[in-house]
SETI-549169 format. One line per 2 residues: their letters; for each residue x, y, z of C-alpha. Coordinates in pm, whole numbers, padded with zeros to 5 digits. Example, Ala and Ser with C-alpha at 12.3 -4.5 7.8 and 13.67 -1.06 7.14 Angstrom:
2
as> 01230 -00450 00780  01367 -00106 00714 .
! end
This chain:
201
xx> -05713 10483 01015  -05392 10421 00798 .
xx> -05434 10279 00441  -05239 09952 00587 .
xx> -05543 09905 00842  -05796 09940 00606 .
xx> -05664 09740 00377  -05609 09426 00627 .
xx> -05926 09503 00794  -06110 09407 00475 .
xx> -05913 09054 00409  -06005 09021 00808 .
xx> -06347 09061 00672  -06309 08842 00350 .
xx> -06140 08588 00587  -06408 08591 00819 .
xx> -06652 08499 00542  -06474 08228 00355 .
xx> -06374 08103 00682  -06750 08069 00813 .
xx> -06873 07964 00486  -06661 07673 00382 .
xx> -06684 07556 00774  -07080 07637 00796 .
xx> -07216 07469 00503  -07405 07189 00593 .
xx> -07625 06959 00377  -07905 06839 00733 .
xx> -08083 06541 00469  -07759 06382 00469 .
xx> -07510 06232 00748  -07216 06457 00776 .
xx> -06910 06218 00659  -06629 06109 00924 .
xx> -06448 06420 01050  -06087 06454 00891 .
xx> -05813 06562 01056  -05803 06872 00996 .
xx> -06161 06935 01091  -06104 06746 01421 .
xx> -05792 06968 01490  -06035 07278 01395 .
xx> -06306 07098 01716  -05991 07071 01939 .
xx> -05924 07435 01899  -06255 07577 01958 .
xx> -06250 07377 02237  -05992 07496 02360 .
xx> -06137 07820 02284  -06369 07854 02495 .
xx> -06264 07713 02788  -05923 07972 02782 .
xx> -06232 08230 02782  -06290 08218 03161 .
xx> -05891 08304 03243  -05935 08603 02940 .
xx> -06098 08952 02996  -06440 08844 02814 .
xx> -06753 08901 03031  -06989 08649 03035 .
xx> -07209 08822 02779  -06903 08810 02550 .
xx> -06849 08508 02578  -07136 08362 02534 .
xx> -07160 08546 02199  -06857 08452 02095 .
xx> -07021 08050 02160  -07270 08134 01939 .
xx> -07145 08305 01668  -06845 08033 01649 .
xx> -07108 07738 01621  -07355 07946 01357 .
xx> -07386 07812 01029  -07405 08091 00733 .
xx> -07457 08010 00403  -07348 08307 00100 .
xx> -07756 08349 00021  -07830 08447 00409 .
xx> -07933 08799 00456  -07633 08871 00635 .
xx> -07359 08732 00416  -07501 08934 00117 .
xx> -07558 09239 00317  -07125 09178 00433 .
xx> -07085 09163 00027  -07258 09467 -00036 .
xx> -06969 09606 -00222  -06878 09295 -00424 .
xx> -07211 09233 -00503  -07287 09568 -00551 .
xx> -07655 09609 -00427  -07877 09897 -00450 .
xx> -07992 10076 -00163  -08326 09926 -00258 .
xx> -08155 09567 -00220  -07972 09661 00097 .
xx> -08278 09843 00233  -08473 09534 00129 .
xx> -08246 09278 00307  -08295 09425 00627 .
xx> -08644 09447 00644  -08587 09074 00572 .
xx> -08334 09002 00830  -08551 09195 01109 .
xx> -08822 09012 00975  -08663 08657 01032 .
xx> -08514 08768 01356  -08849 08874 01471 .
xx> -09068 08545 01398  -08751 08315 01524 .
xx> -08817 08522 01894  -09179 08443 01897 .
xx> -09094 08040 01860  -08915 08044 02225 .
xx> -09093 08007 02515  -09033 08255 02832 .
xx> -08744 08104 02989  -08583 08071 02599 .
xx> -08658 08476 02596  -08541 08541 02889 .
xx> -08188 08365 02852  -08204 08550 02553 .
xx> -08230 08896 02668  -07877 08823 02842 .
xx> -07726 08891 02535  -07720 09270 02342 .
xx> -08054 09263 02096  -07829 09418 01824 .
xx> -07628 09256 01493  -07231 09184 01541 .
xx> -06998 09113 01358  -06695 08882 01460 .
xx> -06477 09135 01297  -06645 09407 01528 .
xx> -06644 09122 01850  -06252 09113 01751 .
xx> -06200 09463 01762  -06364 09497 02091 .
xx> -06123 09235 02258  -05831 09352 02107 .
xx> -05877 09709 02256  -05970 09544 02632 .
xx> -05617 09357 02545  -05440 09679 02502 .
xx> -05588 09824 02786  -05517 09544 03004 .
xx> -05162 09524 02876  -04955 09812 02696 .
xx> -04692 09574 02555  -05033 09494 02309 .
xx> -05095 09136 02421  -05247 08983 02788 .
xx> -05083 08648 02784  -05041 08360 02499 .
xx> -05391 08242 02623  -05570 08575 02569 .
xx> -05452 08581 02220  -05614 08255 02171 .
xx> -05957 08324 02316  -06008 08569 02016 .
xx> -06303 08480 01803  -06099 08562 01497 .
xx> -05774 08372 01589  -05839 08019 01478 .
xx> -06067 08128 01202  -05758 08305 01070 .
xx> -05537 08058 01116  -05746 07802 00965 .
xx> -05790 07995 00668  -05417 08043 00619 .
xx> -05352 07648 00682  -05660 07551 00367 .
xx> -05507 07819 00163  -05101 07653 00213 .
xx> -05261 07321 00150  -05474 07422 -00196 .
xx> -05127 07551 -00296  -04945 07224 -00169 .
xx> -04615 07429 -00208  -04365 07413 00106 .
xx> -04307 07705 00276  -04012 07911 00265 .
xx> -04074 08114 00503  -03959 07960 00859 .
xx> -04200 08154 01075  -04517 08003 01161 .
xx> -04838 08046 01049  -04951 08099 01446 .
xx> -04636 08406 01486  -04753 08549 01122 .
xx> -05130 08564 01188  -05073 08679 01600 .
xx> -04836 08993 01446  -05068 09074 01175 .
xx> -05347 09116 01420  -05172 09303 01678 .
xx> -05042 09527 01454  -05303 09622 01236 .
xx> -05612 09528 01398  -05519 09641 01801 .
x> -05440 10039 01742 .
! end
C-alpha cells in the first residue's frame, strides 16, 4: 500500500467517525427538534441509498448490513469508537484488551434479550465486527471486478456505505468555513475520484 493510500485511508476513517458521531448523537428524554434542510436532504439520500442497493452488486447480507450500520447511533464513549481511536487516544493494551472483553460482553447479553425468530433473523448476518471503512473496501473491489474502467454505473457509486457519509462531511465542513468555493468541481466529482483512486486498488 502506497503512502498516498494510507494516508487517505485514515481521513476515510476519521471521516467515518465524525461523520457517524455528529449524525448519531441523540439526546432519547427529549423530542428531536424539526429536521433542517440539510438533515432532510441527508434522509433523502439514504433513501435513496438503499433502494439503488437492489440494481448494485450487494448481496442481501450486505445489504442489510449496510441498513444497519447506516441507521446505528455511536456515541465517542462506546466501546467501539474508543477502540477506532486507539491511536489518538493512545490506550494500553490493558485498555484495548479491556474494551473488548467489554464489547463481547455487551454484544453477548443484547443476544440473549431476542427471542428465537429475533436470533434467527439474526444469524443471517456474519457474527463478526465491521467496519464501514472495511464494508467500503469490500464493494469497491466487487466494483472493480465487475467493471475494469473502476466504476459499475453512477448508481453503484452511490449505493456505497461511505459515499454520502463523505460527502456530507465535506458539505458541514464548506459550510463551518462559509467561504465560497473556488474550485468549480463538485463536491460529488471530488469525493467519487478520491475514492476510486485511493480506496479501489
Amino acid at each position: 500500500m502506497t503512502r498516498t493510500q494510507l494516508t487517505f485511508t485514515a481521513a476515510i476513517v476519521a471521516l467515518v467517525f465524525i461523520g457517524l458521531t455528529a449524525y448519531g448523537q441523540t439526546d432519547t428524554s427529549t423530542p428531536k427538534p424539526a429536521a433542517t434542510d440539510d438533515e432532510q436532504t441527508a434522509d433523502e439520500a439514504a433513501s435513496q441509498q438503499v433502494s439503488m442497493m437492489d440494481g448494485s452488486m450487494m448481496d442481501s447480507a450486505m445489504m442489510a448490513r449496510c441498513r444497519m450500520m447506516s441507521q446505528a447511533e455511536i456515541s465517542p464513549s462506546d466501546p467501539a469508537a474508543l477502540l477506532a481511536q486507539r491511536e489518538r487516544l493512545n490506550l494500553s493494551e490493558d485498555q484495548v484488551a479491556e474494551l473488548e472483553r467489554i464489547a463481547q460482553s455487551a454484544r453477548e447479553q443484547a443476544k440473549r434479550l431476542l427471542n428465537e425468530s429475533q436470533t434467527d433473523e439474526l444469524s443471517t448476518l456474519p457474527d463478526k465486527p465491521e467496519s464501514m471503512m472495511r464494508m467500503h473496501q469490500r464493494m469497491m473491489k466487487r466494483m472493480n471486478e465487475r467493471d475494469a474502467s473502476g466504476w459499475a454505473n453512477e448508481e453503484s457509486v452511490r449505493a456505497c456505505p461511505l459515499y454520502n457519509t463523505m460527502l456530507r462531511v465535506d458539505k458541514e465542513q464548506k459550510n463551518r468555513n462559509s467561504q465560497p468555493s473556488t474550485d468549480d468541481d463538485s463536491g460529488q466529482n471530488k469525493t467519487r475520484r478520491m475514492m476510486n483512486r485511493d480506496c479501489c486498488r
